[in-house]
C-alpha positions as CSV (number, residue, x, y, z in Angstrom):
1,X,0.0,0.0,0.0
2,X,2.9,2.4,0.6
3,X,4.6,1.6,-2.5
4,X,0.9,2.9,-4.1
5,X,0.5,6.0,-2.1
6,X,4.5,7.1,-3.2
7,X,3.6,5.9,-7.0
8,X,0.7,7.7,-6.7
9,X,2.9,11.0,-5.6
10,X,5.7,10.5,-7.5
11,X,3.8,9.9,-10.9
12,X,0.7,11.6,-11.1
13,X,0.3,15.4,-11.4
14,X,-0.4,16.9,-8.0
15,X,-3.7,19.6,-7.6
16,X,-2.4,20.2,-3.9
17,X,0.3,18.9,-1.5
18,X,-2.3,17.1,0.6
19,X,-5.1,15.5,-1.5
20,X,-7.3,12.8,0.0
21,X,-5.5,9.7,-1.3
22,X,-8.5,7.2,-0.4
23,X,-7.5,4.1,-2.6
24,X,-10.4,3.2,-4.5
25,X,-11.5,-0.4,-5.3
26,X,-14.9,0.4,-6.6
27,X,-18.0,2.2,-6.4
28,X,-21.8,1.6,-6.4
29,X,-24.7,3.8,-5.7
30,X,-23.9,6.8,-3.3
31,X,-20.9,4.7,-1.9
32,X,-16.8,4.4,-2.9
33,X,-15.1,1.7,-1.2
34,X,-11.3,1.7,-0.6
35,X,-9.0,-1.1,-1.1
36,X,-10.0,-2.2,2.8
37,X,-13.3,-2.4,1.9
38,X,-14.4,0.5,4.1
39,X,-17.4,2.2,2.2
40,X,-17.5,6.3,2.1
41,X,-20.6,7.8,2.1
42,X,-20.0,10.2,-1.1
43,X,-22.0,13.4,-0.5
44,X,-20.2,15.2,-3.5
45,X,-20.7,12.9,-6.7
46,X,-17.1,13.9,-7.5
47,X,-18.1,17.8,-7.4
48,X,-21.6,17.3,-8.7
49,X,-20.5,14.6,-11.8
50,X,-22.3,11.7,-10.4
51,X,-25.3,12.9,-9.9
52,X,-26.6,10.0,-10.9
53,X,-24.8,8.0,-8.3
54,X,-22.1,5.1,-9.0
55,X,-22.3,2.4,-11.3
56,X,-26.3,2.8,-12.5
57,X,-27.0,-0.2,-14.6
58,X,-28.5,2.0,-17.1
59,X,-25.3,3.9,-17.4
60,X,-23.2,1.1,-17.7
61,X,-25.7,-0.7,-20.1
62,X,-25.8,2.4,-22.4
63,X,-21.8,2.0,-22.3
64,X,-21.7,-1.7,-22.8
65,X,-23.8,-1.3,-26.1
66,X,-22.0,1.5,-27.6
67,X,-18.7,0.4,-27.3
68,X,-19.9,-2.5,-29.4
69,X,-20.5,-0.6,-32.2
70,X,-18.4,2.5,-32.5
71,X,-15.7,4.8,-30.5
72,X,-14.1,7.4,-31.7
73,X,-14.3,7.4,-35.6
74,X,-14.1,11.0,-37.1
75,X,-13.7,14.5,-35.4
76,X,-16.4,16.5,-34.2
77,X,-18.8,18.1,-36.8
78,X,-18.0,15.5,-39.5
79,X,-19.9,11.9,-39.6
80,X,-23.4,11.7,-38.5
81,X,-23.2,10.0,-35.1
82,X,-26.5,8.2,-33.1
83,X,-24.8,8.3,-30.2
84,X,-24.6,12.4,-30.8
85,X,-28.1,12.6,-32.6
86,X,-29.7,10.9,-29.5
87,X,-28.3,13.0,-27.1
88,X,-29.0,16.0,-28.8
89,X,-33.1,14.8,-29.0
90,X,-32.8,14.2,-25.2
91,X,-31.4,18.0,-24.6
92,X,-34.2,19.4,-27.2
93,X,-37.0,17.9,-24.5
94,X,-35.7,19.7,-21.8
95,X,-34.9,23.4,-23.0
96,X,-37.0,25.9,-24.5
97,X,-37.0,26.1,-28.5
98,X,-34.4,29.2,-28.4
99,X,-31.7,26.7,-27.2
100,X,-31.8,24.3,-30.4
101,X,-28.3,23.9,-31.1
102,X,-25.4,21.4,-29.3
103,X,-21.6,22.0,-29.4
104,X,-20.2,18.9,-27.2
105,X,-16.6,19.6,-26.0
106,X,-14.8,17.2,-23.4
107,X,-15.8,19.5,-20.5
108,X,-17.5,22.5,-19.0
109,X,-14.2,24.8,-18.9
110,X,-13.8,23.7,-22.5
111,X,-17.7,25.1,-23.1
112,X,-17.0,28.3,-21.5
113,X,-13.9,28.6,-24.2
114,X,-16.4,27.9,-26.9
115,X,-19.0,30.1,-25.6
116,X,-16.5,33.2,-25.1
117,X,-15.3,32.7,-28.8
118,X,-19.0,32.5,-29.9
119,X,-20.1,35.7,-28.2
120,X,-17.1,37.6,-29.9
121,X,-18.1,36.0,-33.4
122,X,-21.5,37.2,-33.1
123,X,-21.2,40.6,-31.5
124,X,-17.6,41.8,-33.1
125,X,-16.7,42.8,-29.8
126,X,-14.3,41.9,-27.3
127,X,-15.3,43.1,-23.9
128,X,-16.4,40.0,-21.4
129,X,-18.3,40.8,-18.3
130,X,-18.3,38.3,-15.5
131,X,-18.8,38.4,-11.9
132,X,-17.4,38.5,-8.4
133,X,-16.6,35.4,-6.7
134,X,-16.9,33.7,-10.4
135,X,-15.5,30.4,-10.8
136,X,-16.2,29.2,-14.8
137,X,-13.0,26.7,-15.0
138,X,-9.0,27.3,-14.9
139,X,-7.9,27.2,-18.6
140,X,-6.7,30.5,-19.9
141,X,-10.1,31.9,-20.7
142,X,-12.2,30.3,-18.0
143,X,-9.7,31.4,-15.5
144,X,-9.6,35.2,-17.0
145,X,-13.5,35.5,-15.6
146,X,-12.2,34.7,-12.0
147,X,-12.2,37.5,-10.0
148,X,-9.5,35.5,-7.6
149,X,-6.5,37.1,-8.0
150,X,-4.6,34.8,-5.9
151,X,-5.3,32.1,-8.2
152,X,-4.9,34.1,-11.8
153,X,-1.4,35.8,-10.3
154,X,1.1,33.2,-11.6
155,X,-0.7,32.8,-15.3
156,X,-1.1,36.4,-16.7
157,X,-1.4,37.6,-18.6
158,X,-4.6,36.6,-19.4
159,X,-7.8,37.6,-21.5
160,X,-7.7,41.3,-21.9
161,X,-11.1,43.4,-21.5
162,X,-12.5,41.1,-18.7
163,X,-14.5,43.2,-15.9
164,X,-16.3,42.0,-12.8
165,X,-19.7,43.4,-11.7
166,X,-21.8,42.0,-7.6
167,X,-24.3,40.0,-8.4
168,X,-27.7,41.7,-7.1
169,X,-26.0,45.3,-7.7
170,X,-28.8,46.9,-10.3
171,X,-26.5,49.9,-10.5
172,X,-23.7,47.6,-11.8
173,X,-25.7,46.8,-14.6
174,X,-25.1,49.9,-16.4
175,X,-21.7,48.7,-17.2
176,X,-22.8,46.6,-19.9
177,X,-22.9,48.7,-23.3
178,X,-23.3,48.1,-26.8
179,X,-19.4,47.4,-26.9
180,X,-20.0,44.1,-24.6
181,X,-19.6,40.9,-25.8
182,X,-21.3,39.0,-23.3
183,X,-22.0,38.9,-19.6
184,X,-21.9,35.7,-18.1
185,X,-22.8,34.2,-14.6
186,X,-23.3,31.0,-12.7
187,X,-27.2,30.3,-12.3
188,X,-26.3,29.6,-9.1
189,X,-22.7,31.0,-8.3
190,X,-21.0,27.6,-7.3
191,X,-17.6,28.2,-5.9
192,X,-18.6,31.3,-3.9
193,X,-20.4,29.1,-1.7
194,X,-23.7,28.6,-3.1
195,X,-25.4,32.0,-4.1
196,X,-28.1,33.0,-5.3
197,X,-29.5,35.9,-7.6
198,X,-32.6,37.6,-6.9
199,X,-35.0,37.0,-9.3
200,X,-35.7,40.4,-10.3
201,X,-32.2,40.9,-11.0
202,X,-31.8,38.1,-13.5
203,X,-35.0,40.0,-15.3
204,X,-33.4,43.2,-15.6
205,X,-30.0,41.9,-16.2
206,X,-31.9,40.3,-19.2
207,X,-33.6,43.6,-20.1
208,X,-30.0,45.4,-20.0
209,X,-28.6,42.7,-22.5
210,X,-31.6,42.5,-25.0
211,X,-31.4,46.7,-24.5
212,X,-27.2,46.5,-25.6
213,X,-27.5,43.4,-28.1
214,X,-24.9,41.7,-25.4
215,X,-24.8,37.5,-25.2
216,X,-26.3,36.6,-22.1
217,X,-24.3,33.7,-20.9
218,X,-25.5,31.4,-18.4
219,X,-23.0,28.3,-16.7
220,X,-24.7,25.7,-15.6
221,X,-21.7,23.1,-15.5
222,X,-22.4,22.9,-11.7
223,X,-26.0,23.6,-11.0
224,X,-27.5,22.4,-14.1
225,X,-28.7,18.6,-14.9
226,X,-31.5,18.6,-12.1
227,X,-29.3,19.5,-9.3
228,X,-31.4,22.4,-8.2
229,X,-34.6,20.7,-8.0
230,X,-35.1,21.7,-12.0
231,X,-33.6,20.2,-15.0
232,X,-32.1,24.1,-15.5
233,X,-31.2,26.2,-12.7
234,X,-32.4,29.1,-14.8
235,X,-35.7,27.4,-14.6
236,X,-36.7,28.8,-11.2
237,X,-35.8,32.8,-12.6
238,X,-38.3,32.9,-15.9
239,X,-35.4,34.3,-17.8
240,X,-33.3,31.9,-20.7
241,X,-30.2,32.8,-21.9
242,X,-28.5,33.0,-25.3
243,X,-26.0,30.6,-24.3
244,X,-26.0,28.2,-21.8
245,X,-23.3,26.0,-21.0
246,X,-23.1,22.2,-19.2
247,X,-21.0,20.0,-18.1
248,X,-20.3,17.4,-14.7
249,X,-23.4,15.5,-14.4
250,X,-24.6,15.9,-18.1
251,X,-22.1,12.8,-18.9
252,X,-23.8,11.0,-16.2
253,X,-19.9,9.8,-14.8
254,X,-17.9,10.4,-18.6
255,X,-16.1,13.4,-19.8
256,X,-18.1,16.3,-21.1
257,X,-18.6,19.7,-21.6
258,X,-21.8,21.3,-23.8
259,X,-22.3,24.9,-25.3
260,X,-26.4,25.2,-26.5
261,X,-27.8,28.0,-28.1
262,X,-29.5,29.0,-31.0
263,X,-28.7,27.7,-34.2
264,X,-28.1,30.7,-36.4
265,X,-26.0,31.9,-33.6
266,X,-24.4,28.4,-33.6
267,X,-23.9,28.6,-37.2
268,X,-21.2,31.0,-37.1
269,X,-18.4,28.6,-36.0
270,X,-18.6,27.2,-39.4
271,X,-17.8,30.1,-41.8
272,X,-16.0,33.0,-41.9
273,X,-13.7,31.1,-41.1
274,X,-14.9,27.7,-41.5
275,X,-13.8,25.3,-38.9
276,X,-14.1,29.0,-35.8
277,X,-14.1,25.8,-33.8
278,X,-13.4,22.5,-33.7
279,X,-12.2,19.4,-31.0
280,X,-10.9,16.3,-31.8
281,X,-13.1,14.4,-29.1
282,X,-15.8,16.4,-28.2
283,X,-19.2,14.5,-28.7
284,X,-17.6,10.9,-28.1
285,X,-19.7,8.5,-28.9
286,X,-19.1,6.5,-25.7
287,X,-19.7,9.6,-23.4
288,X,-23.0,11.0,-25.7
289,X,-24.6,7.6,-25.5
290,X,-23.8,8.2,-21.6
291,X,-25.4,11.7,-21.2
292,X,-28.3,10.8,-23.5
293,X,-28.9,7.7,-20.6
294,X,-28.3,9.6,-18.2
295,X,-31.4,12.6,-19.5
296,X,-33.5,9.4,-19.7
297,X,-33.1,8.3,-16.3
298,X,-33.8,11.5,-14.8
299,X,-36.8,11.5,-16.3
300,X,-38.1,8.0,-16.2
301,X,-36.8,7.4,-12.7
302,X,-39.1,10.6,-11.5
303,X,-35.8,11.8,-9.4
304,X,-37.0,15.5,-10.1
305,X,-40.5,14.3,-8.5
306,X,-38.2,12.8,-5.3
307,X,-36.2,15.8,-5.2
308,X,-38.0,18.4,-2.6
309,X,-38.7,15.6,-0.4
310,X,-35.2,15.2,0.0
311,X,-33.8,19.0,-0.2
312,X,-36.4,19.2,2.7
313,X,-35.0,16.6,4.6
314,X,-32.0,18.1,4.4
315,X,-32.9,21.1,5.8
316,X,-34.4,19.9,8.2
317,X,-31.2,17.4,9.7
318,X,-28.6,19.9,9.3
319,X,-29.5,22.3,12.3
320,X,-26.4,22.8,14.7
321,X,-25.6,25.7,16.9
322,X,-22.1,25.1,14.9
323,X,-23.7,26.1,12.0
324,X,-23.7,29.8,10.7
325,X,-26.1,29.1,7.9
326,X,-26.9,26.5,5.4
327,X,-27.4,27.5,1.5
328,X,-29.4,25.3,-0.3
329,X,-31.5,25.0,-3.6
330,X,-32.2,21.4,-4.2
331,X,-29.4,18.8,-3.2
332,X,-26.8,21.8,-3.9
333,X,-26.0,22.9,-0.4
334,X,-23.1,25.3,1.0
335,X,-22.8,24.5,5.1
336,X,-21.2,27.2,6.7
337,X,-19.4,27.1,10.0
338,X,-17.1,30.0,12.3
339,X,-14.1,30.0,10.5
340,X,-11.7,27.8,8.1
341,X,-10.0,25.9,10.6
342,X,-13.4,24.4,11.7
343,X,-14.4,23.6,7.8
344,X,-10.7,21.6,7.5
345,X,-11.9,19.5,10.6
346,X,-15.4,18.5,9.2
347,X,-14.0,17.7,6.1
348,X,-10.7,15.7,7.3
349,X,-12.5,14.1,10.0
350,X,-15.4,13.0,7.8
351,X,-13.1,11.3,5.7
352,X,-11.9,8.8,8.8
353,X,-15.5,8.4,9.1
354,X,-16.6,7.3,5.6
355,X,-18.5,10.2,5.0
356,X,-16.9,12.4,1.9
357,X,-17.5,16.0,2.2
358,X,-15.1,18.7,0.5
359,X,-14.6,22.3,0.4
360,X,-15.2,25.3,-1.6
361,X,-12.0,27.2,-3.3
362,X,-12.8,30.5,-2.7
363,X,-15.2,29.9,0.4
364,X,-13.0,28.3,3.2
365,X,-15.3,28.6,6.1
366,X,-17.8,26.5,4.3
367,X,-18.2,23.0,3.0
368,X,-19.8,21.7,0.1
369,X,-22.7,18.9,-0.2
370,X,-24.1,17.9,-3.7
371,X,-25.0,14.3,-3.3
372,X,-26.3,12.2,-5.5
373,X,-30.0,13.3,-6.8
374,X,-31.2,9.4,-6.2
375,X,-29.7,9.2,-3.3
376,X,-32.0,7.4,-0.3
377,X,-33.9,8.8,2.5
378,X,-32.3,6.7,4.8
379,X,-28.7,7.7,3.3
380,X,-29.2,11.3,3.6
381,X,-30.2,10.7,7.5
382,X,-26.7,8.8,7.8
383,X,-24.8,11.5,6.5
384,X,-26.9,14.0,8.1
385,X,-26.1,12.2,11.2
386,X,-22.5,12.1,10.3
387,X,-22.1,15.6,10.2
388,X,-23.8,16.5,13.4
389,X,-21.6,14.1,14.8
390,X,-18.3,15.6,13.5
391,X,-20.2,19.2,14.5
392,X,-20.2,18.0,18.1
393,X,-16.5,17.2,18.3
394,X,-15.1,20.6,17.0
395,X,-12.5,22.0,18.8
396,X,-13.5,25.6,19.0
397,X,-10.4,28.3,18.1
């Protein structure tokens, strides 16, 4: 086991000097088991991928069947695909008819890079708006709408003409003119610890971008796929977007990222120049035939009918005097506590436990919960339990 951990160290790339290490063996439902065999309760699908849970037969049927007929055979935009053709009919029953159009990429930050080029192809401008506390992925462009400068510091320079406005700051919104690009925001901001616009905002910020013909840009890579309760975050606010962008749970546990928007907007990658955009394996047949199982499973298994029941139950567990406040829409959930030091003790001690929670980037006196959407009643009540147990135990600083 030793000689796995230091292999592990020595030859994989590193994302931080301490990551969790748990040796996995294999996973079913809302449990990963370890090389022991000790099961850990996974209340973050792998930040919000496998919303589906672990190892759904329907998932791994879809797989199984595919990969006896085709993999990779052409790249993207060339052969006529099922696999693609399917998923794409799944999407279509789910959005309104403005969003007709699918450009699948091998994941959200790759989405947001399509969806930045797009905006400047239709628009001929080059100004981006994003928002405070934005987290939209950590390749050159994605990272460019972070407003963390710690992180951005040691890559600039980045995209030029980026701004950040405050989500819910009306008076902000006259900062988007005619010589924008786009404007684009989480649903539900993700990384700053679950937050939420107000609805009126979302209308007027709509108003200000139909008023300054600016794309409207909507990431739904986390909060999108059902996790809020609705198939769409944006669902809950009345207002759709000109693009909106997916990713984590749309490949229900494979690889993929997904820029949808209008076709004649869409059309515009494919002349002047031809090939604006292209990927070598975006819209993998193995992963499309995934995500299109995935679509049919959240709406054949009823797990949007189950889903209040649960975000209720929920609510109604995690209530602690350790607790600062819990921010939740659906099964996406921010639980904040006193300070940082408290968050690394949940988190680290949860893992000793079996219970996987994880933190937030930008939001260290928080924790993150986004389990998955069929998970049970009476696993949410052992988690729930879990935590209040771990809440009990903190040593106060």
């Amino acid at each position: 086991m030793g000689e796995d951990q230091d292999f592990f160290r020595q030859h994989l790339a590193q994302t931080t000097p301490f990551p969790f290490g748990i040796k996995v063996s294999h996973a079913k439902g809302s449990y990963i088991y370890d090389k022991n065999g000790k099961a850990h309760l996974d209340l973050v699908s792998g930040i919000a991928v496998s919303a589906l849970g672990h190892g759904h037969p329907k998932i791994l049927e879809a797989i199984k069947k595919q990969s006896e007929k085709h993999l990779h055979v052409m790249v993207y935009g060339e052969f006529e695909q099922d696999a693609q053709n399917d998923l794409a009919k799944e999407l279509l029953l789910t959005l309104p008819s403005s969003l007709n159009s699918f450009y699948f990429v091998n994941s959200g930050t790759e989405a947001i890079e399509a969806a930045l080029k797009l905006a400047k192809k239709v628009t001929g401008n080059q100004e981006i708006i994003a928002f405070e506390k934005a987290y939209h992925g950590s390749t050159h462009g994605a990272l460019s709408l972070s407003s963390n400068e710690v992180k951005k510091a040691p890559f600039e320079p980045l995209l030029p003409q980026v701004s950040h406005i405050q989500l819910n700051n009306y008076e902000n919104l006259n900062r988007i003119s005619k010589t924008t690009a786009c404007v684009i925001l989480e649903t539900i901001q993700g990384d700053a610890g679950v937050r939420f616009p107000e609805k009126e905002y979302l209308k007027a910020l709509r108003k200000k971008c139909d008023e300054t013909c600016t794309i409207l840009i909507f990431d739904e890579i986390q909060c999108g796929m059902g996790r809020t309760g609705k198939m769409w975050a944006f669902e809950h606010y009345d207002v759709v977007p000109d693009f909106l962008v997916a990713g984590k749970a749309l490949g229900g546990g494979m690889p993929i990222g997904c820029l949808m928007a209008e076709r004649k907007l869409m059309l515009q990658f494919s002349e002047n120049p031809m090939l604006g955009h292209i990927t070598t394996f975006g819209g993998h047949p193995l992963v499309c035939a995934t995500a299109a199982a995935g679509l049919k499973i959240i709406r054949e298994e009823k797990l949007l009918e189950e889903l209040p029941k649960k975000e209720q139950l929920f609510a109604k567990l995690l209530q602690h005097n350790a607790i600062v406040e819990v921010r939740q829409l659906g099964l996406m959930l921010a639980v904040e506590l006193k300070n940082e030091e408290q968050v690394q003790q949940v988190v680290l001690k949860g893992m000793e436990r079996g219970i996987i929670l994880f933190w937030f980037l930008s939001t260290p006196n928080a924790f993150r919960l986004a389990p998955p959407l069929n998970i049970s009643e009476s696993e949410i009540i052992e988690g729930c339990s879990a935590i209040l147990a771990l809440l009990d135990k903190l040593k106060v600083s």
